[in-house]
C-alpha positions in Angstrom: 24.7 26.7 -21.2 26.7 29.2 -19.2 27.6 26.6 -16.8 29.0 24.6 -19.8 31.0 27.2 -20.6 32.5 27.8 -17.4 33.5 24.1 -17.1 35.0 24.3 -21.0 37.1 27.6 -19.6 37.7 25.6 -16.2 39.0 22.8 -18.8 41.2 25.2 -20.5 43.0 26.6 -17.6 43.5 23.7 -16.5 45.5 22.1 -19.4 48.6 23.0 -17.7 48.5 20.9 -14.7 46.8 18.2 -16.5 50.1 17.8 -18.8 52.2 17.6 -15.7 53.1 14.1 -15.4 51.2 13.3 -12.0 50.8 9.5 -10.0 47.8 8.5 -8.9 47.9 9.2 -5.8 48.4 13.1 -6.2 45.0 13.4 -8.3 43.3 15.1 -5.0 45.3 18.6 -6.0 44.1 18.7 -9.5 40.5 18.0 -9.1 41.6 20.3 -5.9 42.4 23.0 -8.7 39.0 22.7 -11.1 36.9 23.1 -7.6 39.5 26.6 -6.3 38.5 28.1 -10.0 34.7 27.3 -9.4 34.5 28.4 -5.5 36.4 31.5 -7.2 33.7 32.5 -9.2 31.3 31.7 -6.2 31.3 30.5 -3.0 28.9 28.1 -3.1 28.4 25.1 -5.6 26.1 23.0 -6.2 27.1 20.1 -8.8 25.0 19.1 -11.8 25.8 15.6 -10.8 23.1 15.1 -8.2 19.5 16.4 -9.7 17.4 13.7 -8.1 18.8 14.6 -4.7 20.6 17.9 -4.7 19.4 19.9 -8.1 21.7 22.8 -8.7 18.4 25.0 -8.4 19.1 24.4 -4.4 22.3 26.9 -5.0 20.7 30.1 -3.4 19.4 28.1 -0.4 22.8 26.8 0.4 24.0 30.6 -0.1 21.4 32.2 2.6 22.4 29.7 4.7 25.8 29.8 4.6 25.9 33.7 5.0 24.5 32.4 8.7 27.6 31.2 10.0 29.2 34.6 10.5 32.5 33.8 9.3 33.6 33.7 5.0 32.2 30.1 4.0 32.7 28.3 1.2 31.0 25.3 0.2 31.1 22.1 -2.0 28.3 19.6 -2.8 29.5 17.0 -4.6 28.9 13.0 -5.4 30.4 11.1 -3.0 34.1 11.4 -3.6 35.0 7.1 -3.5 37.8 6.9 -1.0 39.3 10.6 -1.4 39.3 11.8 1.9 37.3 14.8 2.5 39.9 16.6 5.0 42.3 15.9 2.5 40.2 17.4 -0.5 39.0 20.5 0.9 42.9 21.3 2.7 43.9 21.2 -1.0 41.4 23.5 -1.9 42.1 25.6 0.3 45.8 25.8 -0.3 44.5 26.4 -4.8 41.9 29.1 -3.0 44.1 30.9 -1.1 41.7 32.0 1.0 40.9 31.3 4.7 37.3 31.2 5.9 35.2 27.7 7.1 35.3 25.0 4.2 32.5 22.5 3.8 32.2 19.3 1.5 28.3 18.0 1.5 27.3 15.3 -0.6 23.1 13.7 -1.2 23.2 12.3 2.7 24.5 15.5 4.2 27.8 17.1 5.6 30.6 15.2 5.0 33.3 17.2 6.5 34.3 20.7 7.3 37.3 22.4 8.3 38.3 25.7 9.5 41.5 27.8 7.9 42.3 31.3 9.6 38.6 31.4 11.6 37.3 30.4 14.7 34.1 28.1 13.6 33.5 24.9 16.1 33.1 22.9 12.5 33.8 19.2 14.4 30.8 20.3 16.7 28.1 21.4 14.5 29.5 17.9 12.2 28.4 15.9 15.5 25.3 18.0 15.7 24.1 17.2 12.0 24.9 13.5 12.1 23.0 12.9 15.3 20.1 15.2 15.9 18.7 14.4 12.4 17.4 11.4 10.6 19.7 9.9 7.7 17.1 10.8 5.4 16.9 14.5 6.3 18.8 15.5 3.1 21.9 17.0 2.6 19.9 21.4 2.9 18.2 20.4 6.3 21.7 18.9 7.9 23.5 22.0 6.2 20.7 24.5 7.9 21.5 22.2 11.2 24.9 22.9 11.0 25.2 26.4 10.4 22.7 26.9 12.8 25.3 25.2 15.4 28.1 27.2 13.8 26.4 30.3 14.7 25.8 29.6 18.5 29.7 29.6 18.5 32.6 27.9 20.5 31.1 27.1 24.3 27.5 26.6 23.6 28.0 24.3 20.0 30.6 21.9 22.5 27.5 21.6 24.9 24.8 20.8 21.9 27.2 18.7 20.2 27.8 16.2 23.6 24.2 16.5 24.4 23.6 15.0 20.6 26.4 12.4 21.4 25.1 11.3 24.7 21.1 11.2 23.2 22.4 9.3 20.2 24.1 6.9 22.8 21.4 6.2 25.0 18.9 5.5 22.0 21.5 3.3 20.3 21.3 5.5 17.3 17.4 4.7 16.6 16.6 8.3 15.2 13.3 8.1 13.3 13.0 8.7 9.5 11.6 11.5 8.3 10.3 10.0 5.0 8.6 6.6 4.4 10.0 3.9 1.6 7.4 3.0 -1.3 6.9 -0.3 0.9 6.1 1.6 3.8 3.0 3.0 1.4 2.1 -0.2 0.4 2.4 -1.2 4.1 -0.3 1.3 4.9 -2.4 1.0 1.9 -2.7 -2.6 2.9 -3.2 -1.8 6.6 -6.1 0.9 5.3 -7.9 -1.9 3.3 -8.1 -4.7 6.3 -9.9 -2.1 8.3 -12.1 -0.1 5.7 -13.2 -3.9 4.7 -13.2 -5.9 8.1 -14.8 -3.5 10.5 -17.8 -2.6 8.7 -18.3 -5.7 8.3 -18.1 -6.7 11.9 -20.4 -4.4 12.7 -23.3 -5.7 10.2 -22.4 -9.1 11.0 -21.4 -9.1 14.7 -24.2 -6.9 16.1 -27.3 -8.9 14.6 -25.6 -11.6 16.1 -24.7 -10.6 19.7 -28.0 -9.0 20.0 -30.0 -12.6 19.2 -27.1 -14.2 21.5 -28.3 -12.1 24.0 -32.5 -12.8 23.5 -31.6 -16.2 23.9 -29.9 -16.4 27.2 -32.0 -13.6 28.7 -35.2 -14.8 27.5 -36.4 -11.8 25.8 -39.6 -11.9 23.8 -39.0 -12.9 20.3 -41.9 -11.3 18.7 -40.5 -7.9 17.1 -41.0 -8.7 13.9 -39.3 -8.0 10.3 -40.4 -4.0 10.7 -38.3 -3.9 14.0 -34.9 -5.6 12.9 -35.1 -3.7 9.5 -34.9 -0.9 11.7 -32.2 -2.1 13.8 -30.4 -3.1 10.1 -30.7 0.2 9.6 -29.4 1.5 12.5 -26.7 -1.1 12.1 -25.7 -0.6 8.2 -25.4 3.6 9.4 -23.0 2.5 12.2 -20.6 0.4 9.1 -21.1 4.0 6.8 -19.5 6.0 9.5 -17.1 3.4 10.7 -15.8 3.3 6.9 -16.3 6.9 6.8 -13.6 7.5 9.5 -11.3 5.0 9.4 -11.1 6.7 5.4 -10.6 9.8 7.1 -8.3 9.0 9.9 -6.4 7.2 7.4 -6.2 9.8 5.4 -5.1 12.5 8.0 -2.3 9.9 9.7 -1.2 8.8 6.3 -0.5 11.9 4.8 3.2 11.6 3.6 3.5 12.6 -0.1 7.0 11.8 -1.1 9.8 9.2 -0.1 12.8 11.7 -0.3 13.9 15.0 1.1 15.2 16.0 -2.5 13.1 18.6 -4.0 11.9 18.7 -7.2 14.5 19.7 -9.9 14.3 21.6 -13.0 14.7 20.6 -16.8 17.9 22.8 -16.4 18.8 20.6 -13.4 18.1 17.4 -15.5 20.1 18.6 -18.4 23.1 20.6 -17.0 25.5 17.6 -17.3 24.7 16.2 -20.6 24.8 19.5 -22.4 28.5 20.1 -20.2 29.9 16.7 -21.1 28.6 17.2 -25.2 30.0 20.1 -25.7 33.1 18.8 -24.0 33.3 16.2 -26.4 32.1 18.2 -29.2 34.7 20.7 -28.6 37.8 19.4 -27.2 37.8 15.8 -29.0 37.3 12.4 -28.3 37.8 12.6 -24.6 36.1 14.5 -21.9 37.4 13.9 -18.3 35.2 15.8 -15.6 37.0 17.9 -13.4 34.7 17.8 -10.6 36.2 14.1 -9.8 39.0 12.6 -8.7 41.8 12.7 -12.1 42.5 8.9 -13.0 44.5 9.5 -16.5 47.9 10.9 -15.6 49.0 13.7 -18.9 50.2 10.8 -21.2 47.6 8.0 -20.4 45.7 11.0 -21.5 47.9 11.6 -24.7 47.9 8.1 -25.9 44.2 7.2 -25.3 43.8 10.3 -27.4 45.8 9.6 -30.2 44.1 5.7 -30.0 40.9 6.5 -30.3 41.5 9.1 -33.3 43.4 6.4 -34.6 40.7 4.0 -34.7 40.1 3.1 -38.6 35.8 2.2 -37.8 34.3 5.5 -36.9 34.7 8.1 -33.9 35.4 7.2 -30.4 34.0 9.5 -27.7 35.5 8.8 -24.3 33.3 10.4 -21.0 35.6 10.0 -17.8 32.6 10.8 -15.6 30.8 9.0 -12.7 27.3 6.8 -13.1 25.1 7.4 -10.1 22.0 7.0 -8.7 21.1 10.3 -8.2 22.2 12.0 -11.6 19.6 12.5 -14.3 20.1 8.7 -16.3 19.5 7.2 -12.8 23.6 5.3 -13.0 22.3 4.4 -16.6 25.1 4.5 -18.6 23.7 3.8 -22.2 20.9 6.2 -20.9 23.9 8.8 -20.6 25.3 8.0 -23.7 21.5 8.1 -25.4 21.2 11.6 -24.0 24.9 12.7 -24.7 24.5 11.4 -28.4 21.4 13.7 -28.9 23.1 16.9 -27.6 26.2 16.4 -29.6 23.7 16.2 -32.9 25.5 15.2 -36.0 29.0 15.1 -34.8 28.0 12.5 -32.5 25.5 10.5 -34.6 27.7 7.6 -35.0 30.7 5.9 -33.4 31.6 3.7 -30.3 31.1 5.7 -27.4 32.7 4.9 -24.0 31.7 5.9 -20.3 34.2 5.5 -17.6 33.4 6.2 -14.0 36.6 7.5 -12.0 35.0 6.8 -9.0 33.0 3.4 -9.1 35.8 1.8 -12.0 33.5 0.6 -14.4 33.8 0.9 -17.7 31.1 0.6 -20.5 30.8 0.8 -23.9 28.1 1.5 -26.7 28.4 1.6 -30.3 26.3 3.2 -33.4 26.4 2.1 -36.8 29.8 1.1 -36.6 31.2 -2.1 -38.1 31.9 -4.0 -34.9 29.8 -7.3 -33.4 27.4 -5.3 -31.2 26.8 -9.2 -29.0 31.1 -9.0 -28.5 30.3 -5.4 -27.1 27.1 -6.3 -25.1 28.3 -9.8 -23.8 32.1 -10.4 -25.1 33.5 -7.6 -23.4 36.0 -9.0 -20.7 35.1 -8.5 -17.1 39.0 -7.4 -16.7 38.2 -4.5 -19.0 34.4 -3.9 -17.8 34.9 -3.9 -14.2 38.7 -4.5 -13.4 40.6 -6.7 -10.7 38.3 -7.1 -7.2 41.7 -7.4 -5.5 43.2 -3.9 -6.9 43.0 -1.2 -4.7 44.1 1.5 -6.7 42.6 5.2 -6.4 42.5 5.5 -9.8 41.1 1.7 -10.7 43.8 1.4 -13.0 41.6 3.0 -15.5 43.9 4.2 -18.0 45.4 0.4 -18.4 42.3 -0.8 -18.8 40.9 1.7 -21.2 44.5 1.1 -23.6 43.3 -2.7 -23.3 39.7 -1.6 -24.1 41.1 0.0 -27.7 43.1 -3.2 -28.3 40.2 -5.2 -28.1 38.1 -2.9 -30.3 40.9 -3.0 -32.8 41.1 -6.8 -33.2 37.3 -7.0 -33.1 36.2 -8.6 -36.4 34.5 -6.1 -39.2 31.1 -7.0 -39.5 29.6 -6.6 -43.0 27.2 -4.3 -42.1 26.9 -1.5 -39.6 25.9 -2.5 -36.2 24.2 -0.7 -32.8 24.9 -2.2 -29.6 22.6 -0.1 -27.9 19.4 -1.5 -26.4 17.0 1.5 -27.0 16.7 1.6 -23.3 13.4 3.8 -22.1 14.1 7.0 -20.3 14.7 7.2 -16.9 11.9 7.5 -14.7 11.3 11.2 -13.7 12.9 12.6 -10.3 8.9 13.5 -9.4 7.7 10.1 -9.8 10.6 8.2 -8.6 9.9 10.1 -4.9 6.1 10.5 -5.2 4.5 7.8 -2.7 1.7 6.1 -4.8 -2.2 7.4 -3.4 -3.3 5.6 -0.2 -6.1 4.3 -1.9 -4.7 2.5 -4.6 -2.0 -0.8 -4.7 -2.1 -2.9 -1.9 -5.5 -1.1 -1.0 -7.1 -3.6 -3.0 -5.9 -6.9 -1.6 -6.2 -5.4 1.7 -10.0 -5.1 1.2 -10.5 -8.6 0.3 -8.0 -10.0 3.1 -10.3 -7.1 5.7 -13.6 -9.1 4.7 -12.0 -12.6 5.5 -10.3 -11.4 8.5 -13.9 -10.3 9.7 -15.2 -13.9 9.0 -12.4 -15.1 11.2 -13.5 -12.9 13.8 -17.4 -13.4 13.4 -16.1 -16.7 14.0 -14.2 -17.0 17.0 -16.9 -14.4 18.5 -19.0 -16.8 18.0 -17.8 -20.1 18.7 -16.8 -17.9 22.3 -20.2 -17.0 22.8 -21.7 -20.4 22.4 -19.4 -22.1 24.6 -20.5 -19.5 27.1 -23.9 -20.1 26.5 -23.2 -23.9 26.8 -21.2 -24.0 29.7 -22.5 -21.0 31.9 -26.0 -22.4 33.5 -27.1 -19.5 33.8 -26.3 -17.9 30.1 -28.6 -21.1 28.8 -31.7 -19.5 27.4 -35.0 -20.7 29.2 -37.2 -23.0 26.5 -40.0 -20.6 26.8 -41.3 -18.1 24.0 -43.6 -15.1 24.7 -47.5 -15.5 24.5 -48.4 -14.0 21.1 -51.6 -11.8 20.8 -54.4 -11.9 17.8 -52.2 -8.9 16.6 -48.7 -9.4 16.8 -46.8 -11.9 14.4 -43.4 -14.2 15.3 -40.0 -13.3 14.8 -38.6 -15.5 11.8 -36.0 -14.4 9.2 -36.3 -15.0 6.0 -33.5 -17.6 5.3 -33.6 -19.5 8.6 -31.1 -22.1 8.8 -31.4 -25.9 10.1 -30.0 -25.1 13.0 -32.6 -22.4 14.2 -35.3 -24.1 12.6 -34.6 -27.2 14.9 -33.9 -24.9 17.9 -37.2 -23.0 17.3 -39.4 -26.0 16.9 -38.2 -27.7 20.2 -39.2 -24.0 21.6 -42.7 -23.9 20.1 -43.8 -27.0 20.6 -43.3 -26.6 24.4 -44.6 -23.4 24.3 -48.0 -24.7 22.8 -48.2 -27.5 25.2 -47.7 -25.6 27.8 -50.0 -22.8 27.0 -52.6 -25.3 25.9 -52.3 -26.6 29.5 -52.7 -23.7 31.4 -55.9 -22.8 29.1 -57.2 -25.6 30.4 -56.7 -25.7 33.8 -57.8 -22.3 34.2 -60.9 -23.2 33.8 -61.4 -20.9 31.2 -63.5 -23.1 28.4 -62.1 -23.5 25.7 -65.0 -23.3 22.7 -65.4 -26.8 21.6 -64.2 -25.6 17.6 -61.2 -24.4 19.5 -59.7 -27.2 21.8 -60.1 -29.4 18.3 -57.9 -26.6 16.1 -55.4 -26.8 18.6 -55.1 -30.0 19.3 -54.7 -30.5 15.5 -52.4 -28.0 15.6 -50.2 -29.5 18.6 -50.6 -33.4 17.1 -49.5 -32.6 13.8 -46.6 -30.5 14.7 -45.5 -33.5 17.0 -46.3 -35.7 14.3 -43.1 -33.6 12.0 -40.4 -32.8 14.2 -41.3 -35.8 17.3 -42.5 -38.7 15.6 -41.2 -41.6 18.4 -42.5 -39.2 20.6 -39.7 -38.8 22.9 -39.9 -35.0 23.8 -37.0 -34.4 21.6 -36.7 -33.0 18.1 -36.1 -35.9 15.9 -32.4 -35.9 14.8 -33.7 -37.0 10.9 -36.5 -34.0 10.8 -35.9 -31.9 7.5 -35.7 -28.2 7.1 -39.6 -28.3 5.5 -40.9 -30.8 7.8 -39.6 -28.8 11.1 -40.3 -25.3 9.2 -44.1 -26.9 8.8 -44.3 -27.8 12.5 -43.2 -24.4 13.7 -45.8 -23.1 11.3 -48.6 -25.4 12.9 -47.2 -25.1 16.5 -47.6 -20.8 16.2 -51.3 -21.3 14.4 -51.6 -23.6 17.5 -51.1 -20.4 19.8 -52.5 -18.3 17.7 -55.8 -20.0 18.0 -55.3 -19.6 21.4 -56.2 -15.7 21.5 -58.4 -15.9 18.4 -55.8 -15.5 16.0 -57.3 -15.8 12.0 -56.8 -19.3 10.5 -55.0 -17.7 7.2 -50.6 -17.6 7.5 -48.7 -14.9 6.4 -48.3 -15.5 3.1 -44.9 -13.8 3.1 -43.6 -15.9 5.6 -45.5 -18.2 7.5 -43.5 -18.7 10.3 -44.3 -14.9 11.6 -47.7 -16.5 12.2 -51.2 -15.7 11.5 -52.3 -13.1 9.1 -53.9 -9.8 10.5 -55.0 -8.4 6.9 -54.5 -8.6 3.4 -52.1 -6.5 0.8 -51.7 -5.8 -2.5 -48.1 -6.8 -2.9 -45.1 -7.9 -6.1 -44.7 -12.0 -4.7 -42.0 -12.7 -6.9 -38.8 -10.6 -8.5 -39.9 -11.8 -12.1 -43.4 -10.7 -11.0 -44.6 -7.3 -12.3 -48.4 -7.3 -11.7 -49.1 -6.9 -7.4 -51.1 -10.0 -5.4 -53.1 -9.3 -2.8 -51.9 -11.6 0.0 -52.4 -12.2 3.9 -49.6 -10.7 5.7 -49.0 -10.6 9.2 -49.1 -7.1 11.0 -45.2 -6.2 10.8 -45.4 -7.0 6.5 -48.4 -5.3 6.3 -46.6 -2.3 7.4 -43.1 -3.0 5.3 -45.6 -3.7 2.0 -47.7 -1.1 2.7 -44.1 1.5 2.0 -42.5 -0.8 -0.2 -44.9 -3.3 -2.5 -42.6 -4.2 -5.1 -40.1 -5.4 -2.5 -42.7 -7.3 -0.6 -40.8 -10.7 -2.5 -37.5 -10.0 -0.4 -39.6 -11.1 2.8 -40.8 -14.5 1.3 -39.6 -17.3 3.6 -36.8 -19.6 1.5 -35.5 -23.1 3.0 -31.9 -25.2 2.8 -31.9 -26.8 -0.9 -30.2 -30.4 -1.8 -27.5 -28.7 -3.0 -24.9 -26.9 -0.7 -25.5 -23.1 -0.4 -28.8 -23.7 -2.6 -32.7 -21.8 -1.2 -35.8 -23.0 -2.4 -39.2 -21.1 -1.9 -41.3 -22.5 0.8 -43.9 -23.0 -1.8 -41.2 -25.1 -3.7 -40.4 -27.3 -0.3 -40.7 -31.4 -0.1 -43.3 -32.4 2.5 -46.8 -30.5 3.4 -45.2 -27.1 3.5 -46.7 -25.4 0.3 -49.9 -26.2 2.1 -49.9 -23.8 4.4 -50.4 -20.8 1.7 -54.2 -22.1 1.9 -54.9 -22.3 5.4 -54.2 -24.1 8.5 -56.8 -26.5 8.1 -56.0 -27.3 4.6 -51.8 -27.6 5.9 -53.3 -29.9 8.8 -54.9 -32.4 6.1 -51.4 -32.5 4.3 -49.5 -33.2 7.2 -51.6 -36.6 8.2 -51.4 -37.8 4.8 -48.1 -37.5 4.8 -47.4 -38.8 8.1 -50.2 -42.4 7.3 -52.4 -40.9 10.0 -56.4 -40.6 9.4 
């Protein structure tokens, strides 16, 4: 409220030079006159105009800094000033002022100029200094601490800083990096976060399984760990994809860590309101035209006199005329029916109706909103001529030939037709976003996070992949990366490796493998001499002819191309009770999965998920151990094979073909496999 009053005292002092008939182009001394009688009353000031970049709060910091410069200082933050040069402004100042000491005009990017009257202060210098040691989003207190910092070193010493600055910011072609990141920039590394906190953990459980199997198969390393084993190394693997997520979260988190997009700090309601209550009281008090002495003077004394007498002339309701800049950075956000919204509330009943006009003396626009007056509100929303609105692209006028324009403005309002009723042109626009929010970076975790995680887990299936497709073409093409056909000798107490979704392609790899295996091992039993029990030789040979029988039916020595999923899961099942028999192995599968072999005990165990009462079953010795800890998840182990139907798994039990046999024995699964092959 105070700094109302000072500008409504500032106003009244000033009358004088105001009625002076002045051109255009002398407007500088004028405005030069408001700022002498502010700088008067205090050094330093901060305008009202700025609160999302420079909030008047920031007054004291500018004050402590410049008592630093050793010399009498007197500064001005203002908007930018729209082609008034800033040499020019603060000379006239000076000359109003009367006072000699180092002048400085900052506006929201920084130091704009500064010049010296009756002191020595190397002001050009510490101007090179601020420009080009700092990033353009430093904000306008950091490149003022810069500068009086150089100010204070003095003559000889800021000259050296300021050509080291020059020659720096020559050699790196002006690349200084930002201080601050945009709100893309977030989004940017939200996104970036997602990928990895997605795609490596899943690498990790995908990739290592796999390398680790590449690597049994080209070194020939026994296949016989069994499901206890690999849940282990699952384990081991699914800790590794926790603490990978774990750190990339936190890394992220620590390297990420901007909060805000802006140098501007946070301003206060006074900030947000100073203008608004200094413009409606102007109004409220001095008529229907407020011009704001801060900015450059457009209206020369009787452009002022006759839009005056206009707009109380004006037979529909009040006109309120605001001569005062739409930016950015002041409180509406540039909005001018925002402005007028907020104006219109602080002026209270006065201001309740009327046609209410905001002119910017330093952009040239002109717009105009209207309440409960008797005028089309669609001719002042979409009617309004652009000649009036924005003026003539080719003038190049300081003053935007503004009071021209507004006389042509209350022409048209005159011949507007009278509506019947009362009409509001306004919108009912929302308020403008909050300063806070408007430079507060979103979380990390949140936006493009999402997307990020889903385009992380396809990435990773890319990459599983190529990995891949690499490793098998090494495998291929490398002799010696092929993996041997051979299998390792089984004993009557270990069971097979065999997951429990194989798919085609293993099941036909690991049937070409066993069925060698068990010839070969069937052969060396023999010709070591050692005799085979008569009960024996005839349950592997069973074994061995009905597993050719499935996956070898020409016989060729070759897996036959047109062998299904059940028929070659069957064979590996007969071609491991085949070995099995060989070191005494029982007769009875795993019931779980019977391609881990022959059974080595029985368990109580839950068979299916819609199961709730516990079999007992024969398991093999590695499910005997994970039922014997987990029974009711014994059912996650049961062996399921390719459906018809793309992506579909079918129980074993389920299968085509002889399979479901084997749940009652090896002798009985023989039986079913010569019946189905025709063979007595």
């Amino acid at each position: 409220m105070l700094a109302a009053l000072s500008f409504l005292l500032l106003i009244g002092g000033a009358t004088p030079a105001l009625a002076a008939p002045t051109a255009p182009d002398d407007a500088a001394p004028t405005q030069a006159a408001a700022l002498a009688t502010l700088l008067r009353a205090d050094p330093v000031y901060v305008t009202d105009q700025l609160p999302r970049d420079v909030p008047r709060s920031t007054a004291p910091q500018f004050r402590k800094l410049a008592q630093r410069t050793k010399v009498p200082t007197y500064v001005l933050v203002l908007p930018d000033q729209g082609g008034v040069g800033g040499e020019r402004l603060l000379a006239a100042v000076h000359d109003r002022l009367g006072r000699d000491g180092l002048y400085v005009l900052v506006d929201d990017m920084g130091v704009v100029d500064a010049a010296a009257f009756g002191v020595r202060a190397p002001a050009d210098d510490a101007s090179t200094v601020a420009l080009y040691e700092l990033p353009y989003d430093a904000g306008p207190l950091l490149k003022f601490e810069r500068f009086t910092d150089v100010i204070a070193l003095g003559g000889k010493k800021a000259a050296e800083r300021a050509e080291s600055a020059r020659e720096k910011n020559e050699s790196s072609g002006g690349d200084v990096p930002k201080m601050y990141i945009a709100p893309v920039d977030r989004d940017n590394q939200s996104f970036v976060t997602g990928i990895a906190l997605s795609g490596v953990p899943l690498l990790i459980i995908g990739l290592s399984p796999y390398i680790r199997r590449w690597r049994r198969r080209v070194t020939g390393t026994a296949t016989t760990s069994g499901p206890h084993r690999r849940l282990s190394a699952r384990r081991l693997e699914a800790g590794a994809a926790v603490l990978a997520a774990g750190a990339i979260a936190l890394g992220a988190s620590l390297v990420f860590d901007q909060e805000t997009s802006s140098a501007a700090p946070p301003p206060t309601a006074s900030d947000l309101s100073s203008r608004v209550e200094r413009v409606a009281d102007g109004l409220r008090e001095s008529g229907p035209l407020y011009s704001d002495p801060e900015s450059p003077h457009v209206l020369d004394a009787t452009q002022e006199r006759e839009l005056r007498e206009r707009a109380r002339e004006f037979g529909r309701g009040p006109v309120f005329v605001a001569l005062v800049p739409q930016l950015t950075e002041d409180e509406s956000e540039g909005e001018p029916e925002l402005f007028v919204e907020a104006v219109r509330q602080k002026m209270g009943a006065k201001g309740d109706h009327g046609v209410y006009v905001v002119a910017d003396p330093i952009a040239g626009s002109i717009d105009v909103v209207t309440y409960d007056v008797r005028i089309d509100a669609d001719l002042i929303g979409f009617e309004l001529p652009d000649s009036i609105r924005y003026g003539d692209d080719d003038d190049r006028s300081t003053d935007h030939r503004l009071g021209k324009r507004l006389d042509d403005l209350m022409t048209f309002l005159d011949k507007a037709p009278r509506t019947a009723q009362p009409e509001t042109s306004s919108l009912g626009m929302d308020d403008a976003p909050e300063p806070v929010d408007d430079n507060e970076l979103s979380p990390l975790f949140s936006g493009d996070f999402w997307p990020g995680l889903l385009v992380g887990a396809v990435a990773a299936g890319l990459v599983f992949g190529v990995v891949a497709a690499v490793l098998g073409l090494l495998r291929l093409m490398v002799p010696g990366l092929r993996r041997p056909r051979t299998t390792s000798a089984p004993s009557a107490t270990t069971s097979f490796e065999a997951p429990p979704d194989p798919s085609p392609a293993y099941l036909r790899r690991t049937a070409r493998d066993e069925l060698d295996a068990l010839a070969r091992e069937f052969d060396a039993a023999e010709v070591q001499g050692a005799a085979l029990a008569s009960a024996v030789r005839t349950r592997v040979w069973d074994c061995l002819d009905t597993a050719t029988l499935l996956a070898d039916r020409d016989p060729d020595g070759h897996v036959d191309d047109d062998a299904t999923p059940a028929d070659l899961a069957a064979a590996i099942v007969l071609a491991r009770a085949g070995r099995g028999a060989l070191v005494r192995a029982d007769k009875t599968c795993c019931a779980l999965n019977p391609l881990h072999g022959p059974a080595t005990g029985w368990r109580d165990a839950q068979y299916a998920a819609d199961e709730q009462r516990l079999r007992t079953i024969p398991v093999c010795a590695e499910c005997r151990v994970l039922v014997a800890e987990q029974p009711r998840l014994a059912y996650t182990l049961r062996l399921t094979l390719p459906g018809p139907r793309r992506g579909e798994r079918v129980p074993y039990e389920e299968a085509p073909g002889p399979l479901p046999a084997a749940r009652d024995g090896i002798p009985q699964l023989i039986r079913q496999v010569r019946e189905y092959a025709g063979v007595q």
